[in-house]
N, CA, C and O atoms as a GROMACS GRO file, in nm:
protein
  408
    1UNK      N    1   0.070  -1.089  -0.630
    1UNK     CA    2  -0.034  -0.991  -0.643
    1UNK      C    3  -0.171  -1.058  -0.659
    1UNK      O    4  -0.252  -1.017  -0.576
    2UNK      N    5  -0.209  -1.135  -0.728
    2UNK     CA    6  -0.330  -1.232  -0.760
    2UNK      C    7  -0.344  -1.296  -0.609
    2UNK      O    8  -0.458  -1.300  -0.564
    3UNK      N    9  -0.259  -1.335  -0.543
    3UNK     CA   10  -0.283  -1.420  -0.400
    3UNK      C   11  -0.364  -1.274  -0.319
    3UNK      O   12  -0.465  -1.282  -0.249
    4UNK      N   13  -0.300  -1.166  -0.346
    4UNK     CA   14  -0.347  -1.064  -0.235
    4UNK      C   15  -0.486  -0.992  -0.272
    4UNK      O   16  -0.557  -0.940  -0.186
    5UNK      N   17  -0.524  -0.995  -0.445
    5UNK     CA   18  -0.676  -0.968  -0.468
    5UNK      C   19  -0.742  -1.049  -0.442
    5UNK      O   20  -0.853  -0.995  -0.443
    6UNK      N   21  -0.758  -1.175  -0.410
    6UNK     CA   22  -0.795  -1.289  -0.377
    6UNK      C   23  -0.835  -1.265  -0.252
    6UNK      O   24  -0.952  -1.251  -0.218
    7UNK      N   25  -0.741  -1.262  -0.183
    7UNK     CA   26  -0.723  -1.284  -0.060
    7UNK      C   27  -0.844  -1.127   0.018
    7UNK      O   28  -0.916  -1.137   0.117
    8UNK      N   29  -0.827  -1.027  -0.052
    8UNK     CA   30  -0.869  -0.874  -0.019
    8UNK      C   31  -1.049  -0.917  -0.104
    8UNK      O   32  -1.149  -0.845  -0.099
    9UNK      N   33  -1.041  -1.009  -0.151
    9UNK     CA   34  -1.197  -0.994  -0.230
    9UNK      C   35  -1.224  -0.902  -0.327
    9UNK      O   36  -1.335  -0.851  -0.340
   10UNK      N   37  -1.075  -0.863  -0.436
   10UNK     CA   38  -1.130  -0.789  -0.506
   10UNK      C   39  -1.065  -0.793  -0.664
   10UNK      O   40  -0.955  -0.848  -0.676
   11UNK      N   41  -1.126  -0.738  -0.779
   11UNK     CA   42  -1.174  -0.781  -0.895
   11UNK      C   43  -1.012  -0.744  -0.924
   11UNK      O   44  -0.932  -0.665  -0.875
   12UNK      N   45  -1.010  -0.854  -1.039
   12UNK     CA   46  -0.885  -0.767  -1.171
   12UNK      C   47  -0.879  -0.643  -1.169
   12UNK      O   48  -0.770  -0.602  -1.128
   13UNK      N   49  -0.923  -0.595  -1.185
   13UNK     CA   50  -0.905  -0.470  -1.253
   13UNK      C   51  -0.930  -0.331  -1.136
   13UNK      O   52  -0.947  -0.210  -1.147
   14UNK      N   53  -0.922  -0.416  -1.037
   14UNK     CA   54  -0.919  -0.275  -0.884
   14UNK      C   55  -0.768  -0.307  -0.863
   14UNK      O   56  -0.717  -0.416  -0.891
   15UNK      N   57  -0.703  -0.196  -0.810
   15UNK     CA   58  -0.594  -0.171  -0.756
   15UNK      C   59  -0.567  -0.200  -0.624
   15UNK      O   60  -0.637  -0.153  -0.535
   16UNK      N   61  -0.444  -0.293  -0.593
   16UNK     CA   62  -0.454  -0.307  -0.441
   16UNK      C   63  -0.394  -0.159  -0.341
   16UNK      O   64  -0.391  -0.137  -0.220
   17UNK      N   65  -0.361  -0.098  -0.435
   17UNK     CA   66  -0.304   0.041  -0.352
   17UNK      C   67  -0.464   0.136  -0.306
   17UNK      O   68  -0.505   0.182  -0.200
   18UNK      N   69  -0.502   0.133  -0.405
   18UNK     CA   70  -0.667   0.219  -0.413
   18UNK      C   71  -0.713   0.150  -0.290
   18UNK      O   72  -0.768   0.227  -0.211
   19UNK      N   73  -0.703   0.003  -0.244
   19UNK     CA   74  -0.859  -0.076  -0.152
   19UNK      C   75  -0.729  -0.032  -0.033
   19UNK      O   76  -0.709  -0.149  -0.002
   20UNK      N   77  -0.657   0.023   0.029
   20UNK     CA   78  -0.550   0.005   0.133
   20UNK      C   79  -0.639   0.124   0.265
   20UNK      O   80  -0.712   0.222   0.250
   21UNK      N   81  -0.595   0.063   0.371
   21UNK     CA   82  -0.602   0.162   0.466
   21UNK      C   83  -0.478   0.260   0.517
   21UNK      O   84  -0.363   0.221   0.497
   22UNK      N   85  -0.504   0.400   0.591
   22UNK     CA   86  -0.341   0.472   0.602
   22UNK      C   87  -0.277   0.350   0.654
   22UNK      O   88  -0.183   0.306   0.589
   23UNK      N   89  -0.306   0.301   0.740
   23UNK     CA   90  -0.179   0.206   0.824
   23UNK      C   91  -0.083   0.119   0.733
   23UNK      O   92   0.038   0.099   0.735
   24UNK      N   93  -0.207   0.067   0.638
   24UNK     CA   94  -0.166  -0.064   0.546
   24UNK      C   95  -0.062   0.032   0.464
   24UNK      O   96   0.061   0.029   0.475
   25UNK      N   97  -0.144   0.122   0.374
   25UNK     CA   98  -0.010   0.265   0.298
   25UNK      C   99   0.103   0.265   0.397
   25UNK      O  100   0.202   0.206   0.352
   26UNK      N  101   0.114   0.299   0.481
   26UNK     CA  102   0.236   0.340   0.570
   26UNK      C  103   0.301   0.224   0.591
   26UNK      O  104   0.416   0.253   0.556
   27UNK      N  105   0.302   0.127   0.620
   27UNK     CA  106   0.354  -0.012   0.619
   27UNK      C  107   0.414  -0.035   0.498
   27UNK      O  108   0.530  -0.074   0.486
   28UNK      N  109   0.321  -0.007   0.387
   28UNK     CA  110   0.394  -0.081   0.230
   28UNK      C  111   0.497   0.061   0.202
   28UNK      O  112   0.611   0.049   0.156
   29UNK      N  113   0.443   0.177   0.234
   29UNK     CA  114   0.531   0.337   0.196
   29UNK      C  115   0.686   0.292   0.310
   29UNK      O  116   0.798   0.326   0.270
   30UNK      N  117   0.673   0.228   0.423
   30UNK     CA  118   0.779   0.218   0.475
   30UNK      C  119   0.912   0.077   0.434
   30UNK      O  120   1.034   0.057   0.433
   31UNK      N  121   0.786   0.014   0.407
   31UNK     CA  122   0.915  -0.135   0.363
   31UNK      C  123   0.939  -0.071   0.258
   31UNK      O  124   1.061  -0.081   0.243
   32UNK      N  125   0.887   0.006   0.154
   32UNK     CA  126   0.971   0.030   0.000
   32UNK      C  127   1.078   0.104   0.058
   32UNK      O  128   1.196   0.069   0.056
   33UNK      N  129   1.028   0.214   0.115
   33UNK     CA  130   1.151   0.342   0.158
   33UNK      C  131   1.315   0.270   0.174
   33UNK      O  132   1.417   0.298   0.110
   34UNK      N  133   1.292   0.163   0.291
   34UNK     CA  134   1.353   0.155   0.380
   34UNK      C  135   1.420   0.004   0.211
   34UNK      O  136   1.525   0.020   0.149
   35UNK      N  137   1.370  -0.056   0.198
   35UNK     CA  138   1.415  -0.102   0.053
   35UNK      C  139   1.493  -0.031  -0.040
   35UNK      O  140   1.607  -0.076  -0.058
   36UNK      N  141   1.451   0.094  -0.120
   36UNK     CA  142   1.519   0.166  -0.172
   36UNK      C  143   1.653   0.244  -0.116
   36UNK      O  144   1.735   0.289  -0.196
   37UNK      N  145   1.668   0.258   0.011
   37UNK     CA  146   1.755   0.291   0.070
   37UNK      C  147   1.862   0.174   0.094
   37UNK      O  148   1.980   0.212   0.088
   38UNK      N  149   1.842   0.055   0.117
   38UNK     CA  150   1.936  -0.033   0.116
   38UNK      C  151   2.005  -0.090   0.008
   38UNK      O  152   2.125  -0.115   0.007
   39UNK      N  153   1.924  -0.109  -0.083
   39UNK     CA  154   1.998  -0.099  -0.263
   39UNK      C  155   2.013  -0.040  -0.291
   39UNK      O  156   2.019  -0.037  -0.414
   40UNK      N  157   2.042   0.094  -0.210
   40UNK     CA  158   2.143   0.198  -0.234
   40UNK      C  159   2.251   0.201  -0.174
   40UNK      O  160   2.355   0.232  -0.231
   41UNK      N  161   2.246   0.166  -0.040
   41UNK     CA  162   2.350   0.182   0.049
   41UNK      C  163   2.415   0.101   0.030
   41UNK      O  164   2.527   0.140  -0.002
   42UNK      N  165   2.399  -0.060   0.033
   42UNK     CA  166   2.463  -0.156  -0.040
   42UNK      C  167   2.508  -0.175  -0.140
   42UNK      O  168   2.593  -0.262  -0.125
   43UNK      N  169   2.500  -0.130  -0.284
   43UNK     CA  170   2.497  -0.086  -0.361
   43UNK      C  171   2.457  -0.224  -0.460
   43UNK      O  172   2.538  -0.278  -0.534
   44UNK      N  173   2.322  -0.264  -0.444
   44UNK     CA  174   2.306  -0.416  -0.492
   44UNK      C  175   2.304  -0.365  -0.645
   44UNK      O  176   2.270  -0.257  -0.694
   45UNK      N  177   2.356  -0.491  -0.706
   45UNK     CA  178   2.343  -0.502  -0.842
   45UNK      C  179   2.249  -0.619  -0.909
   45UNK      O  180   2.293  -0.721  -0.856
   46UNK      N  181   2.162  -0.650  -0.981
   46UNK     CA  182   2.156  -0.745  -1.030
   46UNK      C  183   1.958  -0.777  -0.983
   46UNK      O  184   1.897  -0.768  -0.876
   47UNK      N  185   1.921  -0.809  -1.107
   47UNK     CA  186   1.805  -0.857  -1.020
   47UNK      C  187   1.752  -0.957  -0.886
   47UNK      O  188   1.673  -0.947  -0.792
   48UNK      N  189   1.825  -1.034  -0.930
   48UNK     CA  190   1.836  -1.144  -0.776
   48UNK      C  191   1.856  -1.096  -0.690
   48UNK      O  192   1.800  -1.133  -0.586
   49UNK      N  193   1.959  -0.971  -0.691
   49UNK     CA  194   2.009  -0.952  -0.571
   49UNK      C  195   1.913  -0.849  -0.522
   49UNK      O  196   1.871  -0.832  -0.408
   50UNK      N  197   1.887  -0.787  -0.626
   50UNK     CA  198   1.732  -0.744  -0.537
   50UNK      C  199   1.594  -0.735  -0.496
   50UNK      O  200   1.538  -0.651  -0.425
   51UNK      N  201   1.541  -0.861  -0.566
   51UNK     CA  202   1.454  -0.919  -0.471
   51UNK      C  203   1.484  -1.005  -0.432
   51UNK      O  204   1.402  -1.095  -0.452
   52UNK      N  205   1.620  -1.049  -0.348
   52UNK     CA  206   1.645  -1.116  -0.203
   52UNK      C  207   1.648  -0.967  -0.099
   52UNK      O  208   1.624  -0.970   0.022
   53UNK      N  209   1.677  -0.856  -0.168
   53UNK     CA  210   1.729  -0.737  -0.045
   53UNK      C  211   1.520  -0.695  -0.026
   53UNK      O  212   1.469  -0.662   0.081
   54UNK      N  213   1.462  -0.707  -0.124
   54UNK     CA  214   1.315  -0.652  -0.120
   54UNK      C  215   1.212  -0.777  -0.036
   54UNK      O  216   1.109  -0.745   0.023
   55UNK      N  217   1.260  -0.916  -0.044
   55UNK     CA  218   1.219  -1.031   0.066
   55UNK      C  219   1.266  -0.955   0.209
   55UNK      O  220   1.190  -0.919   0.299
   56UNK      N  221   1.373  -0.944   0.206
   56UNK     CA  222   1.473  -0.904   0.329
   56UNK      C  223   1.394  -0.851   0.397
   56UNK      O  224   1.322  -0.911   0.477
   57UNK      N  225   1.395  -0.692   0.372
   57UNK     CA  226   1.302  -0.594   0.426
   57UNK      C  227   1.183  -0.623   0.429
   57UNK      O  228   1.133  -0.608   0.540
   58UNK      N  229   1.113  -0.662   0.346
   58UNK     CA  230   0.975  -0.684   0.387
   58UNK      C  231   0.958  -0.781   0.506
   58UNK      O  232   0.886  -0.749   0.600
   59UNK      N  233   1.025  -0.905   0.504
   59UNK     CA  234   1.054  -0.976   0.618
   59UNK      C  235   1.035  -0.962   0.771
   59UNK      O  236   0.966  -1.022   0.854
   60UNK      N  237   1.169  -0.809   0.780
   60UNK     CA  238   1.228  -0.752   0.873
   60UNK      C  239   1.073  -0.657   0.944
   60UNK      O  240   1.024  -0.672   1.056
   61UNK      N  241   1.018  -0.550   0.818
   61UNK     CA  242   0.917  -0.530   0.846
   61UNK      C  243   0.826  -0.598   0.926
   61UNK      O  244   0.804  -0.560   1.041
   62UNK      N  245   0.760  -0.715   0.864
   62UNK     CA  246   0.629  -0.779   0.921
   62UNK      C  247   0.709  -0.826   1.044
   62UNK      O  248   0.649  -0.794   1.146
   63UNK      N  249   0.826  -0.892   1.068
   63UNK     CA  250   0.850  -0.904   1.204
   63UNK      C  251   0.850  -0.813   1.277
   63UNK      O  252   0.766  -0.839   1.363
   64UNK      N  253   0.906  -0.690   1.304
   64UNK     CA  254   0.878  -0.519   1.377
   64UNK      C  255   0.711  -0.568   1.357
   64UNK      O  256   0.697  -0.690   1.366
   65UNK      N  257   0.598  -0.499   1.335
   65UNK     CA  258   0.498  -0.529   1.339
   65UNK      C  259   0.439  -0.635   1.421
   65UNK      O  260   0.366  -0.599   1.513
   66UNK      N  261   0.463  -0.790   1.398
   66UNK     CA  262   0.432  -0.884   1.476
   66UNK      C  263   0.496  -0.859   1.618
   66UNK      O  264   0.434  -0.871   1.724
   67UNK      N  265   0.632  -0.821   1.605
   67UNK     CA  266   0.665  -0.829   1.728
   67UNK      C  267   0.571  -0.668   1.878
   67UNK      O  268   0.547  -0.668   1.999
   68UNK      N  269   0.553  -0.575   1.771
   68UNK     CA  270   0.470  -0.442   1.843
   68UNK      C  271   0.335  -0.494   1.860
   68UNK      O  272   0.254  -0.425   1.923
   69UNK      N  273   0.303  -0.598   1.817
   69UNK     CA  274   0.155  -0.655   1.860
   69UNK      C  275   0.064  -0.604   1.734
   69UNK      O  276  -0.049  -0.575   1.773
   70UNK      N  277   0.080  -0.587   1.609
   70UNK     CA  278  -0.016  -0.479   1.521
   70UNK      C  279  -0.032  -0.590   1.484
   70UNK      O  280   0.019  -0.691   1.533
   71UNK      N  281  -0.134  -0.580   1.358
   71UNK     CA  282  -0.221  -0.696   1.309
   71UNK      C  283  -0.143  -0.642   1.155
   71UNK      O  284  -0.126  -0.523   1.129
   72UNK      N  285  -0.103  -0.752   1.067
   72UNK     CA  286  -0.040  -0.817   0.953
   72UNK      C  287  -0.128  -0.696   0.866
   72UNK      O  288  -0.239  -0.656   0.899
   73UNK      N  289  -0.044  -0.646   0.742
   73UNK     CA  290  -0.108  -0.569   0.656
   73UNK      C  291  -0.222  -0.614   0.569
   73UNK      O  292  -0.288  -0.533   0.503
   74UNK      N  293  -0.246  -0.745   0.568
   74UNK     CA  294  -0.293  -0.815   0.473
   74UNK      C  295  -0.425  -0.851   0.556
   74UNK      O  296  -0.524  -0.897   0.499
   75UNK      N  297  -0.420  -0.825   0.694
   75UNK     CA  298  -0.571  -0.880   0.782
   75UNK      C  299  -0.581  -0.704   0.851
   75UNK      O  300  -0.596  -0.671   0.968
   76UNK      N  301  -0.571  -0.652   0.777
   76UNK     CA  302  -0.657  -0.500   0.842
   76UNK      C  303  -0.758  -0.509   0.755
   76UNK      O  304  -0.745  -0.596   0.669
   77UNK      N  305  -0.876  -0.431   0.751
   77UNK     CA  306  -0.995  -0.468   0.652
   77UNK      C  307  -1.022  -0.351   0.558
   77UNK      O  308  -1.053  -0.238   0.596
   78UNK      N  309  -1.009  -0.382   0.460
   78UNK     CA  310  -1.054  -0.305   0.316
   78UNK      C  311  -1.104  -0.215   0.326
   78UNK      O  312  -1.207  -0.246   0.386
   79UNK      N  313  -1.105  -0.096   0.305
   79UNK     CA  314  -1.165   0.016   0.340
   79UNK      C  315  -1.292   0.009   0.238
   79UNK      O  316  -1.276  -0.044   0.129
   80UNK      N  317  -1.415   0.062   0.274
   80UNK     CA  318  -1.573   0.042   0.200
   80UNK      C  319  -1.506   0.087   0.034
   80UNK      O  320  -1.512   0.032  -0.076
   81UNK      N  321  -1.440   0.222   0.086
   81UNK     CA  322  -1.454   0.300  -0.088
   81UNK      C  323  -1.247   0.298  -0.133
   81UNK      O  324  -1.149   0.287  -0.060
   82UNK      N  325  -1.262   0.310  -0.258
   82UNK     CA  326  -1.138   0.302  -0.247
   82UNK      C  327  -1.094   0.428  -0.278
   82UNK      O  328  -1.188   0.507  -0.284
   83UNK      N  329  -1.001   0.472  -0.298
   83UNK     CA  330  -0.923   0.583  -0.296
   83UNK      C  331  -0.929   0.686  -0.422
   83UNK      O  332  -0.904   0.807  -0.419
   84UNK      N  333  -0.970   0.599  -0.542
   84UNK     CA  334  -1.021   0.681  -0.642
   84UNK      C  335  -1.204   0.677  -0.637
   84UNK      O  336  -1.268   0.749  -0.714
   85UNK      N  337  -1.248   0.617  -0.571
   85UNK     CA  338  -1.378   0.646  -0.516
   85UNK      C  339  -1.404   0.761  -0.487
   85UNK      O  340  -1.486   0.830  -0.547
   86UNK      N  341  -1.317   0.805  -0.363
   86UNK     CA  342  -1.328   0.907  -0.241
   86UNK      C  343  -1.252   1.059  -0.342
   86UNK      O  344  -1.289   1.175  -0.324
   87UNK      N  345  -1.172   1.028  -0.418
   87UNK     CA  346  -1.129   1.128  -0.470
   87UNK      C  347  -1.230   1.178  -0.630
   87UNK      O  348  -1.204   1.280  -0.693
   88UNK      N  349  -1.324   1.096  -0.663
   88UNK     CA  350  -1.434   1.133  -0.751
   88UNK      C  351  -1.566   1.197  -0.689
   88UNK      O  352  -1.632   1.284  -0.745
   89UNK      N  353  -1.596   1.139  -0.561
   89UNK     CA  354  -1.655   1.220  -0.443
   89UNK      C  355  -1.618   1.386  -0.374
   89UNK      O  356  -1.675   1.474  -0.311
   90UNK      N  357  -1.520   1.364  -0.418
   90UNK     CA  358  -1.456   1.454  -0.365
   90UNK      C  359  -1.462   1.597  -0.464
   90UNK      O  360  -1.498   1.710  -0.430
   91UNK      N  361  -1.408   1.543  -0.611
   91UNK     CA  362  -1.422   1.636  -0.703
   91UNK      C  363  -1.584   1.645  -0.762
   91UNK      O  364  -1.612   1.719  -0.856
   92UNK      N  365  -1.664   1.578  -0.708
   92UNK     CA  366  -1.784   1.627  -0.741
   92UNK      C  367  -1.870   1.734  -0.648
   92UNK      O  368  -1.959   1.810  -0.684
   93UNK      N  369  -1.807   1.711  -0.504
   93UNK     CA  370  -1.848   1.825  -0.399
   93UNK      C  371  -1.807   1.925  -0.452
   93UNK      O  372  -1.878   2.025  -0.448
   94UNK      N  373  -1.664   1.931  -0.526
   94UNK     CA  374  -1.628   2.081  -0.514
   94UNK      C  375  -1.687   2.139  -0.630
   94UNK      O  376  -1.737   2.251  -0.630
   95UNK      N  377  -1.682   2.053  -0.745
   95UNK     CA  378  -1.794   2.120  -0.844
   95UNK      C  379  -1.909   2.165  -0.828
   95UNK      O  380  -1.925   2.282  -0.863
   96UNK      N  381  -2.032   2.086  -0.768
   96UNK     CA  382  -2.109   2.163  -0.705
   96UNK      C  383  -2.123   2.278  -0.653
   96UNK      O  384  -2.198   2.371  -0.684
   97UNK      N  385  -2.002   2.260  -0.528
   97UNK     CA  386  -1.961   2.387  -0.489
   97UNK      C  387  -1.954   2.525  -0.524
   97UNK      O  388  -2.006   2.617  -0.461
   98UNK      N  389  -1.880   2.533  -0.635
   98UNK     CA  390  -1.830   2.627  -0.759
   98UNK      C  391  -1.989   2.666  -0.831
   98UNK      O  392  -2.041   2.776  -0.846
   99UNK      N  393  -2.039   2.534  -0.867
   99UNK     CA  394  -2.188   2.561  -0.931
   99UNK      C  395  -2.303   2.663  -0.835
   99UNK      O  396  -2.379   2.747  -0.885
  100UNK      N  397  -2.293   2.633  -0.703
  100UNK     CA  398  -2.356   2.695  -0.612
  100UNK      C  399  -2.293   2.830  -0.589
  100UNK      O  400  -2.347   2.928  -0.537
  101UNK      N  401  -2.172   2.819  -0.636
  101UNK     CA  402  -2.103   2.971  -0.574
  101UNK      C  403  -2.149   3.079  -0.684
  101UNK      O  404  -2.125   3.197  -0.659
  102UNK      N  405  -2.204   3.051  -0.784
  102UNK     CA  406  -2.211   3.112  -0.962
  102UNK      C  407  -2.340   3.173  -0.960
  102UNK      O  408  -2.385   3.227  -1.062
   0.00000   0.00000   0.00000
């Protein structure tokens, strides 16, 4: 996690889920899915055994990806605002809103 705020240019205390773009979300929303479903289906026990099954998939992932020609989750670019940005923006339009409607 520290390699990937680093790497994204951004502080302690920002969230790497908040700085994500949809694609990058859908990429990390699909390797978990598809993760949680296999330490189920398998029925892994044990911590080791599952983050070798959570390497696995993520693995499997970025190869699908490399191989469709997409660019690595980690080199798409940071979106300006982050996600609790856009959603404080958001609840301040509608307040307004409401204020203007009164």
């Amino acid at each position: 996690m520290k390699a990937i705020h680093a790497y994204k240019g951004l502080k302690k205390s920002q969230k790497i889920l908040d700085h994500m773009g949809s694609t990058e979300l859908a990429a990390n929303l699909f390797r978990a899915t598809q993760t949680e479903e296999k330490l189920r289906r398998d029925q892994v026990r044990g911590k080791d055994a599952a983050n070798a099954t959570h390497f696995a998939v993520g693995k499997k992932v970025r190869e699908t990806i490399r191989e469709l020609g997409g660019t690595m989750p980690e080199d798409l670019p940071v979106p300006e605002k982050s996600i609790a940005q856009l959603e404080r923006e958001q609840n301040k339009k509608q307040l307004k809103g409401k204020e203007d409607n009164q």
